[in-house]
Backbone as CSV, one residue per row, in Angstrom:
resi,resn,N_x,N_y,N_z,CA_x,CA_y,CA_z,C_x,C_y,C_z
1,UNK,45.684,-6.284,-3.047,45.486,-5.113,-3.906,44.527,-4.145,-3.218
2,UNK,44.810,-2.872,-3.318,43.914,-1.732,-2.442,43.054,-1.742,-3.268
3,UNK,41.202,-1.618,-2.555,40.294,-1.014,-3.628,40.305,-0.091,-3.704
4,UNK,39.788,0.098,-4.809,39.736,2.003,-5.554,38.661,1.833,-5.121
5,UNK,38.399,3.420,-4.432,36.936,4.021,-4.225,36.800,5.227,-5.756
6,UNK,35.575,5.283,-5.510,34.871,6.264,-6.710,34.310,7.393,-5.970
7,UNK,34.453,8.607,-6.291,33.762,9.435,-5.690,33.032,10.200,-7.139
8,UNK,31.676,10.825,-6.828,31.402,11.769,-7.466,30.591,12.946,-7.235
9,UNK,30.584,13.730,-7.727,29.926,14.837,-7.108,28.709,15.575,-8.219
10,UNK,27.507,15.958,-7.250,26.674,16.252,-8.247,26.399,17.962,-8.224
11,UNK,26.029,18.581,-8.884,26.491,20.441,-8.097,25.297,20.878,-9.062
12,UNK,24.150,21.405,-8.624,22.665,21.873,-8.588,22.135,22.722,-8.040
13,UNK,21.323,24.103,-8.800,20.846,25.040,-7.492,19.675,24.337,-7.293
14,UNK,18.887,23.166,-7.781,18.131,22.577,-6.986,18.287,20.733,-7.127
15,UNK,18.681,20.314,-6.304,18.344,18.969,-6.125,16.971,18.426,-5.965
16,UNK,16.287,17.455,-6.668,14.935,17.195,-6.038,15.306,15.795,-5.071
17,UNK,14.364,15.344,-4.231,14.191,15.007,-3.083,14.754,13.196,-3.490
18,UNK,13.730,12.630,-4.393,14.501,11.374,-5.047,15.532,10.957,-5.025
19,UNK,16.805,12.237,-5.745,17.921,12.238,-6.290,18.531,12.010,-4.665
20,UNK,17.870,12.848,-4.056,18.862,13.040,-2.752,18.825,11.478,-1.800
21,UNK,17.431,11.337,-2.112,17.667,9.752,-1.059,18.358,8.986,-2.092
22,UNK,18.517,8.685,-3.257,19.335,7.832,-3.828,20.944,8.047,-3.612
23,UNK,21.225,9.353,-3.654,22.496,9.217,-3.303,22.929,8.676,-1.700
24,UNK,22.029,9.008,-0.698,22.113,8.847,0.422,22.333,7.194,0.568
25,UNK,21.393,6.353,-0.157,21.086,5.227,-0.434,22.362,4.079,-0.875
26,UNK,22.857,4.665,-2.324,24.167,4.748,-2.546,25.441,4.670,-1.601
27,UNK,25.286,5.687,-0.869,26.757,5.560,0.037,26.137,4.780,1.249
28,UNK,25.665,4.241,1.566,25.263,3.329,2.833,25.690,1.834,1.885
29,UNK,25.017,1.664,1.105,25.205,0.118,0.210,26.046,-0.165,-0.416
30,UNK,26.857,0.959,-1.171,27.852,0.507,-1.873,28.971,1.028,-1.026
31,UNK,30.490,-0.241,-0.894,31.727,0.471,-0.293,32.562,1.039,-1.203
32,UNK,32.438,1.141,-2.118,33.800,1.578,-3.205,32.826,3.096,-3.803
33,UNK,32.497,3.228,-3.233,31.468,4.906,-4.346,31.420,5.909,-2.951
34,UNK,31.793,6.826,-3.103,31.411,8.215,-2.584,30.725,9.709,-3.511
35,UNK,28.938,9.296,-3.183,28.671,9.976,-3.732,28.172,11.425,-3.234
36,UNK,28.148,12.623,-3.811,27.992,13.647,-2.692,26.779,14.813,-3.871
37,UNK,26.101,15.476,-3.192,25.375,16.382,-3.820,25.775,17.813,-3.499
38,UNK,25.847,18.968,-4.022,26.272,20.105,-3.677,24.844,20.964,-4.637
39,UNK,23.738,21.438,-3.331,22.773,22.040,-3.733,23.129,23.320,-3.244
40,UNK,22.988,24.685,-4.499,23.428,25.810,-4.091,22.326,26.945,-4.351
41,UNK,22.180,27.281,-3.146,20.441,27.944,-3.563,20.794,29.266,-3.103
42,UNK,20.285,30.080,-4.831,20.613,31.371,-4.586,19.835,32.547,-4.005
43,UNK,20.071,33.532,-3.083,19.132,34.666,-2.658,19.477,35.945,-3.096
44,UNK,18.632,36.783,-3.424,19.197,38.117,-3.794,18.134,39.525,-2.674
45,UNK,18.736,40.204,-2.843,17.332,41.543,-1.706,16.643,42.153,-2.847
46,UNK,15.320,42.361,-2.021,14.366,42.733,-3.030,14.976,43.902,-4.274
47,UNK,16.322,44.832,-3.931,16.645,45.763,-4.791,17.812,44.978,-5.977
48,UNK,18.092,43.492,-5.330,18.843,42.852,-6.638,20.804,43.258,-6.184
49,UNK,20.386,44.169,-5.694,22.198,44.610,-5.163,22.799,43.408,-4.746
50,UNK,22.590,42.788,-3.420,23.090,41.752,-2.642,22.765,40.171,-3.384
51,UNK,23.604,39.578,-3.515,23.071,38.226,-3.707,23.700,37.394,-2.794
52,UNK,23.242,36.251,-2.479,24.285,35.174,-1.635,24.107,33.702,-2.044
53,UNK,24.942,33.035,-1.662,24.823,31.251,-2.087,24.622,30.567,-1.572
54,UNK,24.219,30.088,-0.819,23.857,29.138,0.361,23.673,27.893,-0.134
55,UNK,25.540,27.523,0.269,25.835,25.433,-0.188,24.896,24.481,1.222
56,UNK,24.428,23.480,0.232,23.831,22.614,1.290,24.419,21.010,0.638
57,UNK,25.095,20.210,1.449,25.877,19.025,0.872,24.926,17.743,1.618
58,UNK,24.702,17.321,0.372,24.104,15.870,0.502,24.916,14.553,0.025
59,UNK,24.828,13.850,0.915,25.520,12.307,1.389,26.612,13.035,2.283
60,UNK,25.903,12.858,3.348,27.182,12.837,4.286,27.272,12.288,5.648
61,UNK,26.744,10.782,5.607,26.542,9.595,6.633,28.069,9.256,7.070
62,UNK,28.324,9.871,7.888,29.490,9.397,8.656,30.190,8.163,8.156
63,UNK,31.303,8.081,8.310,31.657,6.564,7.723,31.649,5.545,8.999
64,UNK,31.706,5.891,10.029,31.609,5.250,11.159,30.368,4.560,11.372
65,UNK,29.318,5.542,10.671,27.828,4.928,10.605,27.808,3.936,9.641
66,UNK,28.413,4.224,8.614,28.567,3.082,7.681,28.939,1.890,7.720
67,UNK,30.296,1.958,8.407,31.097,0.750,9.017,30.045,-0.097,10.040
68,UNK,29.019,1.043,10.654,28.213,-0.206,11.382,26.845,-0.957,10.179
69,UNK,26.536,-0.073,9.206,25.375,-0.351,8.336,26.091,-1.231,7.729
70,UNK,27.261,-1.397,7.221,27.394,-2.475,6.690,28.059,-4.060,6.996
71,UNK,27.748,-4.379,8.028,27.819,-5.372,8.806,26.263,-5.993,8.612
72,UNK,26.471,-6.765,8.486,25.625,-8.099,8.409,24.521,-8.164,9.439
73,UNK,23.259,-8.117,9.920,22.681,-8.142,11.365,21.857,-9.386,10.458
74,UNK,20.656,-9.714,11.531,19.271,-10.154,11.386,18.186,-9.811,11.406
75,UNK,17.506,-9.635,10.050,16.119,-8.792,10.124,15.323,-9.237,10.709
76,UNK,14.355,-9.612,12.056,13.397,-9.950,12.576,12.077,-9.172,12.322
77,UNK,11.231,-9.343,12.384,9.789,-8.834,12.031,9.734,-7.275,13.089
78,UNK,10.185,-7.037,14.199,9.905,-6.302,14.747,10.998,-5.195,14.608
79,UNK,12.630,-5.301,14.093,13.427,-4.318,13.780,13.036,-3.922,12.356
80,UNK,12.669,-4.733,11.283,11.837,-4.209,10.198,10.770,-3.317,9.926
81,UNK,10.176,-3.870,11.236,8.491,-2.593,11.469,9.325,-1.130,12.240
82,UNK,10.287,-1.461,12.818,10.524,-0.455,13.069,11.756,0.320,12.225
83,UNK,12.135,-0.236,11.330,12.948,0.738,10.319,11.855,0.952,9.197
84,UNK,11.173,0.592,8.817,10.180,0.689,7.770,9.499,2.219,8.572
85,UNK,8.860,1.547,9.548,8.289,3.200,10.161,8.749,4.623,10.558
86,UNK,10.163,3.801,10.996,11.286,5.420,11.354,12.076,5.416,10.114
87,UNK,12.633,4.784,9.315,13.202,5.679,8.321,12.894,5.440,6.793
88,UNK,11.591,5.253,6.681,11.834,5.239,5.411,10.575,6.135,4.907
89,UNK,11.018,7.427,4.644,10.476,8.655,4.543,9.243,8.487,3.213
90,UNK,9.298,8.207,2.582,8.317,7.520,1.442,6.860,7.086,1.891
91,UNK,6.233,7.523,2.586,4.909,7.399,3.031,3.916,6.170,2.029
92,UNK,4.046,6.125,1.066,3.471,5.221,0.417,4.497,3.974,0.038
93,UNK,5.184,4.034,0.173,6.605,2.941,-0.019,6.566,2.351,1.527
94,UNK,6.081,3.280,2.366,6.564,2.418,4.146,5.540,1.570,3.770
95,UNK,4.047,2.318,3.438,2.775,1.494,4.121,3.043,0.363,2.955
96,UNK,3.253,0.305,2.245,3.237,-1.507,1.374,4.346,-2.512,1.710
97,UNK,5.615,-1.492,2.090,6.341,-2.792,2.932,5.756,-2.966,3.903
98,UNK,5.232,-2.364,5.143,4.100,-2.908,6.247,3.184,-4.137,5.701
99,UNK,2.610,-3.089,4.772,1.589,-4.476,4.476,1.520,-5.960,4.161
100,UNK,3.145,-5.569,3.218,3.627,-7.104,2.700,4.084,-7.589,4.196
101,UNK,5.108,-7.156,5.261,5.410,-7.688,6.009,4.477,-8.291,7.017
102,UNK,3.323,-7.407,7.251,2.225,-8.268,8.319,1.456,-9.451,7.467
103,UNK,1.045,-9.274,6.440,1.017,-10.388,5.237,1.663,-11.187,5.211
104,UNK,2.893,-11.223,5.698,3.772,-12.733,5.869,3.934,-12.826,6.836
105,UNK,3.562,-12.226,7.957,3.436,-12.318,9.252,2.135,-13.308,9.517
106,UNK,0.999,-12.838,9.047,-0.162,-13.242,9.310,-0.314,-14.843,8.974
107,UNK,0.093,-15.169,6.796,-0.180,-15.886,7.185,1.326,-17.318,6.619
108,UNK,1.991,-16.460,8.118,2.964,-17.896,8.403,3.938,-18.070,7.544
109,UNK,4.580,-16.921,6.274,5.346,-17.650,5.223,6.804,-16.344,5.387
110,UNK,6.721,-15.855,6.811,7.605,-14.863,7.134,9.527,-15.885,7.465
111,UNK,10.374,-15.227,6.582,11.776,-15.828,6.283,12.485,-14.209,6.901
112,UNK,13.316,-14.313,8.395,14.070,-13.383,8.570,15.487,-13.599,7.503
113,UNK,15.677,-12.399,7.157,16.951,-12.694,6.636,18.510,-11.775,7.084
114,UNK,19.913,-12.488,6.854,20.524,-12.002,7.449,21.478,-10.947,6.394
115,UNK,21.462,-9.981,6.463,21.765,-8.930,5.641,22.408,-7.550,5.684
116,UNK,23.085,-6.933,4.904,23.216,-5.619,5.719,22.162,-4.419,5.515
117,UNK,21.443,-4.536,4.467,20.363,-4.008,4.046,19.006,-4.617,5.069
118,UNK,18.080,-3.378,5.155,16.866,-4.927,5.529,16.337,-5.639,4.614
119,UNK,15.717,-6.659,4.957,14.972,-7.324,4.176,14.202,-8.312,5.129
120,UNK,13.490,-9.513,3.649,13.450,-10.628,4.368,12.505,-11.151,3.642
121,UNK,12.103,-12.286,3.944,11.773,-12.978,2.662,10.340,-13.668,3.089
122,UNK,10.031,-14.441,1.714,8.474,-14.984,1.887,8.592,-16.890,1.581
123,UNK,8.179,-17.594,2.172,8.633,-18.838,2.208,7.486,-19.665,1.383
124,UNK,7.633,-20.731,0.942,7.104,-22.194,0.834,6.326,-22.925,1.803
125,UNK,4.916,-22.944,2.127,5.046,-23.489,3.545,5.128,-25.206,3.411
126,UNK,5.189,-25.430,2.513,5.694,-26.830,2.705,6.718,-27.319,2.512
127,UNK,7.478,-26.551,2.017,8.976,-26.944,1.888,10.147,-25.771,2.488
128,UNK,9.249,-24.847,2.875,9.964,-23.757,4.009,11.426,-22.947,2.636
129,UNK,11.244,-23.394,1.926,12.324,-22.483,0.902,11.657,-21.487,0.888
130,UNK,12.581,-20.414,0.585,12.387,-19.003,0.063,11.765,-18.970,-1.102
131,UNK,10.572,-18.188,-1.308,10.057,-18.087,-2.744,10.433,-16.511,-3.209
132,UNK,10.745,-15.640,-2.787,11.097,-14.045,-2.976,12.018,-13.398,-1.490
133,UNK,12.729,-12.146,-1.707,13.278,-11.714,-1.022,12.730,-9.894,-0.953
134,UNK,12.161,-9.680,0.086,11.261,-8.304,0.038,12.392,-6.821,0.705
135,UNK,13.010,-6.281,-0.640,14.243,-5.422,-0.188,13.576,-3.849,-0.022
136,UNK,14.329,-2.838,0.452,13.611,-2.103,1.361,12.927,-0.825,0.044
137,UNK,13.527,-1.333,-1.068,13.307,0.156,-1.927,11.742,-0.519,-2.485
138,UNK,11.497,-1.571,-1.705,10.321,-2.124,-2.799,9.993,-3.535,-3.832
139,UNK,11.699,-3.611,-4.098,11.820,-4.371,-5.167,11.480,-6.145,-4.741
140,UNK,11.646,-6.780,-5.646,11.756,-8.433,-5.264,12.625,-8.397,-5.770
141,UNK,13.387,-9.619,-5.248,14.253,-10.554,-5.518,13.744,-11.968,-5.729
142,UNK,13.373,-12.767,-6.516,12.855,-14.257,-7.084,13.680,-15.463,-6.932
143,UNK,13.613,-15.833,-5.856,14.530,-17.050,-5.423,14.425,-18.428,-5.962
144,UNK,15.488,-18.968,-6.523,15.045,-20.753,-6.598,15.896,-21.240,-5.830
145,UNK,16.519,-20.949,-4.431,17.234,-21.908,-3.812,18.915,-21.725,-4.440
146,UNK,20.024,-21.894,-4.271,21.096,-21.942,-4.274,21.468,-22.067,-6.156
147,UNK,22.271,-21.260,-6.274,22.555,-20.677,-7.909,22.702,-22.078,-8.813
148,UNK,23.190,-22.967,-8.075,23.478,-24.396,-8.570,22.404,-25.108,-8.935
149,UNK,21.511,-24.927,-8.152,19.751,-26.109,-8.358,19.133,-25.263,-8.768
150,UNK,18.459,-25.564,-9.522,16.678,-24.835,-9.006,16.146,-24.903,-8.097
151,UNK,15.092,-24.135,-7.430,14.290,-23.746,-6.259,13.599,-25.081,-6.748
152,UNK,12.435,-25.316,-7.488,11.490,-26.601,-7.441,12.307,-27.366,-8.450
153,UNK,11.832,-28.852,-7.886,12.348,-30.182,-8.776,11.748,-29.981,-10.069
154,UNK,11.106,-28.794,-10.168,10.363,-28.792,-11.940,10.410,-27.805,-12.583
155,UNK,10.991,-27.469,-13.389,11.666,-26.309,-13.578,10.212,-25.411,-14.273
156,UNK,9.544,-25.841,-14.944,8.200,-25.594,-15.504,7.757,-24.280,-14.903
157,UNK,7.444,-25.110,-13.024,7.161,-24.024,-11.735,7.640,-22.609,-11.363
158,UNK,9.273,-22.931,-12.546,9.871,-21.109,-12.207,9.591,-20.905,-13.254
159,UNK,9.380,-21.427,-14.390,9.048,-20.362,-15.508,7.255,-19.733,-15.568
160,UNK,6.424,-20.856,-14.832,5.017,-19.877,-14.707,5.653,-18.876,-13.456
161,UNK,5.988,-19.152,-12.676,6.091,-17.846,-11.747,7.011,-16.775,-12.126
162,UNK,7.994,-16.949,-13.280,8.305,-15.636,-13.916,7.524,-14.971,-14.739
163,UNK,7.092,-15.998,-15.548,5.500,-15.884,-16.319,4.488,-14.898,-15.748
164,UNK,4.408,-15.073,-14.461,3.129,-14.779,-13.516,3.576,-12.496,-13.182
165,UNK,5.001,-12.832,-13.111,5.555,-11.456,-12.628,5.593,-10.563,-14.140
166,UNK,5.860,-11.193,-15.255,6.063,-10.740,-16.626,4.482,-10.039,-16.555
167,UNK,3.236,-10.941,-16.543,2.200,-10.276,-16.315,1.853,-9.188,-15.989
168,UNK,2.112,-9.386,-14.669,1.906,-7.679,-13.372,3.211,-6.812,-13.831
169,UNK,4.309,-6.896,-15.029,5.089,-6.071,-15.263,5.991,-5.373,-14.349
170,UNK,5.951,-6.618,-13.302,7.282,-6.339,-12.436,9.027,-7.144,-13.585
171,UNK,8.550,-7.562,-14.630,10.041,-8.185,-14.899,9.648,-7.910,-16.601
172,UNK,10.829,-8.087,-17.331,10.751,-7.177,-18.707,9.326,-9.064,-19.353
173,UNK,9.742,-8.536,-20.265,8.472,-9.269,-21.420,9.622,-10.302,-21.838
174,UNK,10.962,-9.726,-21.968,11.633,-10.788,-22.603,13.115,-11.372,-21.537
175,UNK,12.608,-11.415,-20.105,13.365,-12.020,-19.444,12.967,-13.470,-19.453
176,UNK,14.068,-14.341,-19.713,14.270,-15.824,-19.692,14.470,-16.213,-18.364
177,UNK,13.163,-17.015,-17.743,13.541,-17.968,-17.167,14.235,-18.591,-16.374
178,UNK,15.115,-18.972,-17.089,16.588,-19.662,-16.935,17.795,-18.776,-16.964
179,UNK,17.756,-17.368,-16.500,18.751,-16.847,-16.342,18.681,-15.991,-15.169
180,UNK,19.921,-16.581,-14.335,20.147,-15.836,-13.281,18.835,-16.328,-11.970
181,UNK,18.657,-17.657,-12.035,17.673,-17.965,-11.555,17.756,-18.153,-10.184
182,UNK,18.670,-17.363,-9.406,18.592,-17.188,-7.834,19.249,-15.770,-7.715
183,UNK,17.935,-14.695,-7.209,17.814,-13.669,-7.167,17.720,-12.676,-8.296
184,UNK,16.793,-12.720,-9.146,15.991,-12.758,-10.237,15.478,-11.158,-9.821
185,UNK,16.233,-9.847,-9.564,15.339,-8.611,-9.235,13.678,-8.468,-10.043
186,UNK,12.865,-7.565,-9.297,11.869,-7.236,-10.149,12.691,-5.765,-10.571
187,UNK,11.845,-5.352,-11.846,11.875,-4.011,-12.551,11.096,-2.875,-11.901
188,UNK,10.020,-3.241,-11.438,9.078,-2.074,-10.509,8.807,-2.327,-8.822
189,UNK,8.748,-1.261,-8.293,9.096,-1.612,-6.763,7.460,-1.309,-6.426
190,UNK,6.977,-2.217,-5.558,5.382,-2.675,-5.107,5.026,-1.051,-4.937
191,UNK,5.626,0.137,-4.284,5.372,1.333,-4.241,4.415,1.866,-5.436
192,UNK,4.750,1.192,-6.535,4.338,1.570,-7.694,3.665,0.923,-7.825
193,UNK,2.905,0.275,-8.042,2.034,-0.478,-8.285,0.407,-0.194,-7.606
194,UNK,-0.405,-0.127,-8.572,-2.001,-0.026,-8.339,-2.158,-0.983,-7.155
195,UNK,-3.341,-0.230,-6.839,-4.099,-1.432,-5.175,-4.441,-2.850,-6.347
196,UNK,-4.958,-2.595,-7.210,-5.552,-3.847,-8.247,-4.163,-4.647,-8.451
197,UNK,-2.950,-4.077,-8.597,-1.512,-4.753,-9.005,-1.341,-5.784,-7.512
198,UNK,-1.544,-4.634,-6.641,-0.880,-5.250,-5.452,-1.612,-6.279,-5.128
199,UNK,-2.724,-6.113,-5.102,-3.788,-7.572,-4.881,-3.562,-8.864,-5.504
200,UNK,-3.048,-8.582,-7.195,-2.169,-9.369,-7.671,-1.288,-10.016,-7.224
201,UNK,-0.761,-9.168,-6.318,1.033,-10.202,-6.274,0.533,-10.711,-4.989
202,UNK,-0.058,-10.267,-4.493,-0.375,-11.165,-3.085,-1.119,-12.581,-3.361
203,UNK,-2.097,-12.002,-4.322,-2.400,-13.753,-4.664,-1.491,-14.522,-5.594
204,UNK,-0.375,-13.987,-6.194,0.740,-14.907,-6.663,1.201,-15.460,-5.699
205,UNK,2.139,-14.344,-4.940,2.844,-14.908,-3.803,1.992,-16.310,-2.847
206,UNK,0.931,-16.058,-2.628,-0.321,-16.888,-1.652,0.188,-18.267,-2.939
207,UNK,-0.051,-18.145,-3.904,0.107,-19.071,-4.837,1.326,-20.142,-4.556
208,UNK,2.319,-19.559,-5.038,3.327,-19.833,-5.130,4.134,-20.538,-3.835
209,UNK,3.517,-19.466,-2.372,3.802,-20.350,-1.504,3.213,-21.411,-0.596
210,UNK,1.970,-21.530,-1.118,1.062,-22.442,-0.910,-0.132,-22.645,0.134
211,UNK,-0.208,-21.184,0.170,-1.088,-20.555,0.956,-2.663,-21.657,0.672
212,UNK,-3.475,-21.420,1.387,-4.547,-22.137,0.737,-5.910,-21.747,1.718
213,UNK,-5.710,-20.764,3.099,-6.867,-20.289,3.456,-6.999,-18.901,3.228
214,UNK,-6.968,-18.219,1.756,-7.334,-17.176,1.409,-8.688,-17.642,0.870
């Protein structure tokens, strides 16, 4: 069966800057959506006689570029530092994925992962499982190991550590637990989050993966 693609189009004399990386964002990650922006910014001469329109079209990543973005690679610590630094225009969104990433660099709980997006994850150091998956807009992903098991032999362990995220108001107040318990998104991306928040999740995470010379 052929997939249907989706296209849509958004048509604005001003787009703001957000909107535009999300759509950009959009057509790199998703294959079935073509989304496009049509910003039309008007000029007139100081006497009002002349006016003109000047179209400017947003999403328009080659599909050839695409066809290579969406292939599968391996995030290693050093193609991460360097897509975090060259493209991800968000100045306060780069420097906290940096931070989280030399943070699991530093101390030892760094999981490359293989993806078409970057990412990559934060480990267990004693049992080397994945405890989170660190995706590029910010967000977590909350791992227990393969959709079938739970991540720990005790199930107790994922409900304080959803517990722990419900807290810092990365996940709603009334998410259960027990649902969807391998790859569990957060609701707020670390970007957002206070230096006092972020200090937080680092000593969860330290927690959780069993950090113990903080």
């Amino acid at each position: 069966m052929e997939q249907k693609r989706i296209r849509g189009i958004i048509v604005s004399d001003s787009i703001p800057e957000i909107v535009k990386r999300t759509i950009e964002m959009l057509n790199e990650q998703l294959q079935g959506l073509e989304l496009y922006g049509i910003e039309l910014k008007r000029y007139c001469s100081m006497d009002k006689e002349i006016r003109v329109i000047v179209p400017s079209l947003i999403g328009t990543t080659p599909k050839s570029a695409r066809k290579i973005e969406n292939k599968k690679r391996k995030w290693s610590y050093k193609a991460l530092q360097e897509y975090y630094s060259e493209q991800i225009e968000d100045h306060d969104l780069k420097e906290r994925l940096l931070a989280l990433l030399h943070w699991s660099i530093d101390n030892k709980v760094f999981v490359e992962s293989i993806a078409k997006s970057p990412a990559f994850g934060i480990r267990n150091v004693a049992t080397g499982q994945r405890i989170v998956t660190v995706y590029s807009d910010g967000r977590l992903g909350l791992c227990f190991g393969p959709a079938c098991e739970d991540y720990y032999p005790d199930p107790s362990l994922r409900h304080e550590l959803v517990k722990d995220f419900i807290e810092l108001k990365m996940l709603e107040k009334t998410q259960d637990p027990n649902e969807k318990p391998y790859g569990k998104k957060t609701i707020r991306s670390i970007r957002n989050l206070s230096e006092e928040e972020f200090k937080q999740l680092l000593d969860i995470l330290a927690k959780y993966s069993g950090i113990t010379n903080l």
